[in-house]
C-alpha positions as CSV (number, residue, x, y, z in Angstrom):
1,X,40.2,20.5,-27.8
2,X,40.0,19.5,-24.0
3,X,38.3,21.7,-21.6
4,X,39.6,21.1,-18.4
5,X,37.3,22.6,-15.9
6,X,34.3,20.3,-17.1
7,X,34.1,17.4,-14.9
8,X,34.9,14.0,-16.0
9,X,31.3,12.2,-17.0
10,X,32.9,8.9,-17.4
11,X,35.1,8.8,-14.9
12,X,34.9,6.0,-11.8
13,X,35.7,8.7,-9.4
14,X,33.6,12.0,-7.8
15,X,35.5,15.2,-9.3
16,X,33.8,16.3,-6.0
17,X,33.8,14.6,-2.3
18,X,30.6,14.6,0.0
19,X,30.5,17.9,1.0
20,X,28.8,17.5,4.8
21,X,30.7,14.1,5.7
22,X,28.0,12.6,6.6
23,X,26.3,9.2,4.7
24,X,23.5,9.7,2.4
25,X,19.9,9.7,3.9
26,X,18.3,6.8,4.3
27,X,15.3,6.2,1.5
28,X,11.9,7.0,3.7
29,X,9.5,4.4,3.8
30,X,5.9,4.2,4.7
31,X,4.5,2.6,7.2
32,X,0.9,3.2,8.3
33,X,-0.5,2.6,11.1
34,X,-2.1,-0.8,12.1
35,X,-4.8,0.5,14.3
36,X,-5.9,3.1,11.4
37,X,-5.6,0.3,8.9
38,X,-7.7,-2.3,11.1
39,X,-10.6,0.6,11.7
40,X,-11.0,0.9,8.1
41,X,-10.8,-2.5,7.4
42,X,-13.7,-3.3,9.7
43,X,-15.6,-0.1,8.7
44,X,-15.7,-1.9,4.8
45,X,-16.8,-5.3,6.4
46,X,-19.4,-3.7,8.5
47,X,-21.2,-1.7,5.3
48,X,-20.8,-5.4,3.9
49,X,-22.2,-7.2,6.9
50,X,-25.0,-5.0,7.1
51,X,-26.4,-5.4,3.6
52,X,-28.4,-7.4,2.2
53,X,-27.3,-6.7,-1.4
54,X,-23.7,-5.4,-2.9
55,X,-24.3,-2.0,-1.4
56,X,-22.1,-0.6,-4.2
57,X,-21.7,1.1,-7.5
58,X,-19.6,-1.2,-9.9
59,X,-16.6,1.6,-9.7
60,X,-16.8,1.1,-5.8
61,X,-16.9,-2.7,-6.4
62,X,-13.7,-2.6,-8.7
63,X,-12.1,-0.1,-5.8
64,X,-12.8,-2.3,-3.1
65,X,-11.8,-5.5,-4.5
66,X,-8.7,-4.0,-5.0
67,X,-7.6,-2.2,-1.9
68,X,-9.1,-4.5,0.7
69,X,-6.3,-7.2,-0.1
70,X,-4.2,-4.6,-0.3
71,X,-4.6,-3.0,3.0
72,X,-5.4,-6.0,4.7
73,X,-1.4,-7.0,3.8
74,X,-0.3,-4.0,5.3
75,X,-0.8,-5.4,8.6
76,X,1.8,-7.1,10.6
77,X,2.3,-10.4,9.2
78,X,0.5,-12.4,12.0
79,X,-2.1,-13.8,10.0
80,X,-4.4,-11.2,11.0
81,X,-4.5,-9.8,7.3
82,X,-5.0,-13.0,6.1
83,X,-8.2,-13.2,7.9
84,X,-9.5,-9.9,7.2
85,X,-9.4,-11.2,3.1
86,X,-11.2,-14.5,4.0
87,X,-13.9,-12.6,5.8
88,X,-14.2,-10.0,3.1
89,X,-14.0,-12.3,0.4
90,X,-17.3,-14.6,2.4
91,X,-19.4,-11.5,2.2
92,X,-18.6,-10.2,-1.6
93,X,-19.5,-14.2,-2.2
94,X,-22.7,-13.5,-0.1
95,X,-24.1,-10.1,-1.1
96,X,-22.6,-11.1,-5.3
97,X,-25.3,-14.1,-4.8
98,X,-28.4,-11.8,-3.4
99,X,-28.1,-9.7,-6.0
């Protein structure tokens, strides 16, 4: 038994066309902003710079060590990022070694 106004779920072709015309939208993709991403970054290495041991809790340690990099790579890729993990990574080095 066939029933004919079910559409075919096989098939290669829509049973329907686009119904506006138009392409389908574009995927939307994040892209924050470098100046905001930058302020942060240097608000973290300032608490760093300013302490003379790891001013954190081990959960803040774990978090830190993890988004840092990450944020720091969401930066244009001029080599600024880079930096930014080079400079954090000399003060966790620093403040792991005072404690």
């Amino acid at each position: 038994m066939t029933i004919r106004n079910q559409p075919d779920l096989f098939g290669a072709t829509p049973a329907q066309g686009d119904l506006f015309g138009e392409a389908a939208p574009q995927p939307y993709v994040y892209r924050p902003d470098p100046e905001k991403v930058r302020r942060r970054l240097e608000m973290i290495l300032a608490e760093m710079r300013a302490a003379q041991t790891m001013p954190w809790s081990e959960s803040r340690q774990t978090l830190f060590g993890k988004i840092f990099p990450d944020m720091a790579n969401l930066l244009p890729d001029t080599g600024e990022g880079g930096q930014y993990i080079l400079q954090f990574e000399a003060e966790w080095e620093r403040l792991k070694a005072a404690a």
